[in-house]
C-alpha positions as a printed NumPy array, in Angstrom:
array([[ -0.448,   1.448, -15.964],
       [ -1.137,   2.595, -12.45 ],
       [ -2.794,   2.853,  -9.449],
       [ -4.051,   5.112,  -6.998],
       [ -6.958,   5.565,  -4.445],
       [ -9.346,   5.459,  -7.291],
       [ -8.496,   2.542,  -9.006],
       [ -6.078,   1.361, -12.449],
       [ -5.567,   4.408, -14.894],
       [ -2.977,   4.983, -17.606],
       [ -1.755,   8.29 , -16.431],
       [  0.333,   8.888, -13.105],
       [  0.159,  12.074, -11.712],
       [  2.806,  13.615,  -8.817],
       [ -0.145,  14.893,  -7.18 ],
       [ -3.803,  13.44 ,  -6.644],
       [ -6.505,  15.957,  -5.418],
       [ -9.14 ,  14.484,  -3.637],
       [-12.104,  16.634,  -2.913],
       [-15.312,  16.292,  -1.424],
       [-16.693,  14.72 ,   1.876],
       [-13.891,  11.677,   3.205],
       [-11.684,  12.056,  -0.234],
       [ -7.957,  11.03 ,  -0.059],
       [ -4.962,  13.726,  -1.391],
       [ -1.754,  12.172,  -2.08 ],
       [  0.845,  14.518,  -2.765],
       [  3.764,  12.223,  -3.534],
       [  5.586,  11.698,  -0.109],
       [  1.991,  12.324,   1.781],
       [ -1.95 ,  11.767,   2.507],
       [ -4.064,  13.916,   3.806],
       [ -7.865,  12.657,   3.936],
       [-10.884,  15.083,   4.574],
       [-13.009,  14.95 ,   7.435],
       [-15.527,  12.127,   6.848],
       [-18.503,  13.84 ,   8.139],
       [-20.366,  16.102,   6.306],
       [-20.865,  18.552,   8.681],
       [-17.18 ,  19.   ,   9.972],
       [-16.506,  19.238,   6.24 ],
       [-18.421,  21.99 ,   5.492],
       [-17.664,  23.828,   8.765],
       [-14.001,  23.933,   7.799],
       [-14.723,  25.015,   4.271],
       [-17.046,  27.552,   5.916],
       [-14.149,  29.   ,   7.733],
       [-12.022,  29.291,   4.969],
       [ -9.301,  26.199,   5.777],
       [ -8.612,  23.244,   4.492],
       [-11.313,  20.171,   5.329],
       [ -7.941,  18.087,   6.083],
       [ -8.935,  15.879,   9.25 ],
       [ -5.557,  13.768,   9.391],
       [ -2.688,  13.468,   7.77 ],
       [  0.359,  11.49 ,   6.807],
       [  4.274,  11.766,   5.707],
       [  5.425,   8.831,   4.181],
       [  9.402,   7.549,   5.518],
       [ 12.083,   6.043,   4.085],
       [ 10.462,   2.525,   4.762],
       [  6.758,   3.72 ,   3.711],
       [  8.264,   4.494,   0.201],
       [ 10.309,   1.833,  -0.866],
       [  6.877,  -0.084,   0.371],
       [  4.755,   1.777,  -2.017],
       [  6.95 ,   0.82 ,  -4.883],
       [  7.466,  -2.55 ,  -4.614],
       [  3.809,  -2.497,  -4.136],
       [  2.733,  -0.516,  -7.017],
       [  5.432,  -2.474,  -9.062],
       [  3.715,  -5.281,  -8.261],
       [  0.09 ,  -4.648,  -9.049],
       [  0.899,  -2.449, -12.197],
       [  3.157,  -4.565, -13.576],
       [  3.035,  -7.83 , -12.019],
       [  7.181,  -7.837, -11.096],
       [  9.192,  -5.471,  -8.791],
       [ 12.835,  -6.12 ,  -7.413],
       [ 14.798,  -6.358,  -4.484],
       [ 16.435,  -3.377,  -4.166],
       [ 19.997,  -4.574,  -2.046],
       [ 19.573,  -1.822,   0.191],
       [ 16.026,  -2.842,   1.733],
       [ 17.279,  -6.668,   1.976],
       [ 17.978,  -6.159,   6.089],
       [ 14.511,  -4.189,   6.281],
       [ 12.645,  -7.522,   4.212],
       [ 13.932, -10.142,   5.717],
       [ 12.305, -10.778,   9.041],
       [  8.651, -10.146,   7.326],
       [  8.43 ,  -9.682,   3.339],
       [ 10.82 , -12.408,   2.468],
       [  9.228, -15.173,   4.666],
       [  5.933, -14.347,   3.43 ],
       [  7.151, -14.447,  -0.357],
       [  8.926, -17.615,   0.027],
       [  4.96 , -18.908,   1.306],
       [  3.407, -17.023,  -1.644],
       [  6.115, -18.696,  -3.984],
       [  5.209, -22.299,  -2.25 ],
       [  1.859, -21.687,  -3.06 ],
       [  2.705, -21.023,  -6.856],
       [  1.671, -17.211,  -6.687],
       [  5.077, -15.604,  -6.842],
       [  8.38 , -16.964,  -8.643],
       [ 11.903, -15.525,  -6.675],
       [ 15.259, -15.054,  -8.44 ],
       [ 17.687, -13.07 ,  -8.01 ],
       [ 15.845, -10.456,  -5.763],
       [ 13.482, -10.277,  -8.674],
       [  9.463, -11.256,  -7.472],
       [  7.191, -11.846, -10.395],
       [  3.463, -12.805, -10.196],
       [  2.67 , -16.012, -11.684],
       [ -0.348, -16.76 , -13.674],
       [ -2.396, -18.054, -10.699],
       [ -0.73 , -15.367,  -8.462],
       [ -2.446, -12.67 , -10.406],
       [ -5.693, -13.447,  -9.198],
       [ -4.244, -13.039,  -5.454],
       [ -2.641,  -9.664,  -6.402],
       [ -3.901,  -8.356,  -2.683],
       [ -2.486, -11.447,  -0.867],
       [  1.15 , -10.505,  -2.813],
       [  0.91 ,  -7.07 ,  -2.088],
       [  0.345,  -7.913,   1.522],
       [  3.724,  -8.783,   1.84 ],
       [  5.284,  -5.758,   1.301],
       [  3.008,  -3.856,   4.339],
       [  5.608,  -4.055,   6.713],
       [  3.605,  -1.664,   9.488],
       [  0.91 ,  -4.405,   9.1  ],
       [  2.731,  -7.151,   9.155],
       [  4.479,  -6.305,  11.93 ],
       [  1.531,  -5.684,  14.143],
       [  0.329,  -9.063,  12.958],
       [  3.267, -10.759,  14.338],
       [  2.912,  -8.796,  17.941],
       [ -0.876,  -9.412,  18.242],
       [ -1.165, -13.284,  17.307],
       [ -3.963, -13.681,  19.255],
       [ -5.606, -10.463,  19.077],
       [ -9.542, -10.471,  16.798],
       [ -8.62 ,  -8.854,  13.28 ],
       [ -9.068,  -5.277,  12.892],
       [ -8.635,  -5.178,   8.998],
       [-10.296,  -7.073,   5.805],
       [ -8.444,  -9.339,   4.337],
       [ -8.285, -11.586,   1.172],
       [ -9.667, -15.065,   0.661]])
């Protein structure tokens, strides 16, 4: 099992080609998405480039991230590699020590596994591992929510 920008599917591919009007590319270690209006789409196309409107190259941090989270929500356990322990602690770890209070995670031995209950929260544990997110979270307490988020 995995997952990608469309949804679950049994195959993984190194590449996914997204084309058309706002579509997502991921290429591995980046995303490109294509301009979002229909016009500016076309106009590129027109001219013979790329619709591309932004772009991104996923670090070091971005894709240990993706697997833990794709570990996760594929197969409902990922662990700790030792290596990312000093990156984790000051925002994943806290915040899977609340999920495992909850009873939506079980720790051990830098092993996190979704519980029963836990895998109806599957975006709430995946959560944990956006470190950008959750570190912009912890320097704008007070600041109105700019992104959806779970019940």
């Amino acid at each position: 099992l995995h997952r990608n920008f469309m949804g679950y599917t049994t195959q993984n591919s190194a590449i996914l080609l997204g084309l058309g009007v706002s579509a997502i590319s991921d290429a591995g270690t980046a995303f490109a998405q294509n301009h979002k209006r229909l016009h500016e789409y076309y106009e590129s196309i027109d001219a013979g480039q790329l619709a591309v409107a932004k772009g991104y190259f996923l670090n070091e941090e971005d894709m240990a991230m993706r697997r833990y989270i794709l570990d996760i929500s594929c197969r409902s356990r990922t662990q700790l590699a030792p290596e990312d322990l000093p990156r984790l602690q000051p925002y994943t770890l806290p915040a899977l020590q609340d999920l495992q209070q909850d009873g939506l995670v079980r720790l051990s031995d830098r092993v996190v596994e979704v519980t029963p209950l836990g895998r109806h929260f599957l975006r709430n544990i995946c959560h944990a591992f956006d470190q950008l997110l959750l570190r912009q979270e912890a320097s704008s307490q007070n600041q109105p929510a700019i992104f959806s988020k779970a019940i």
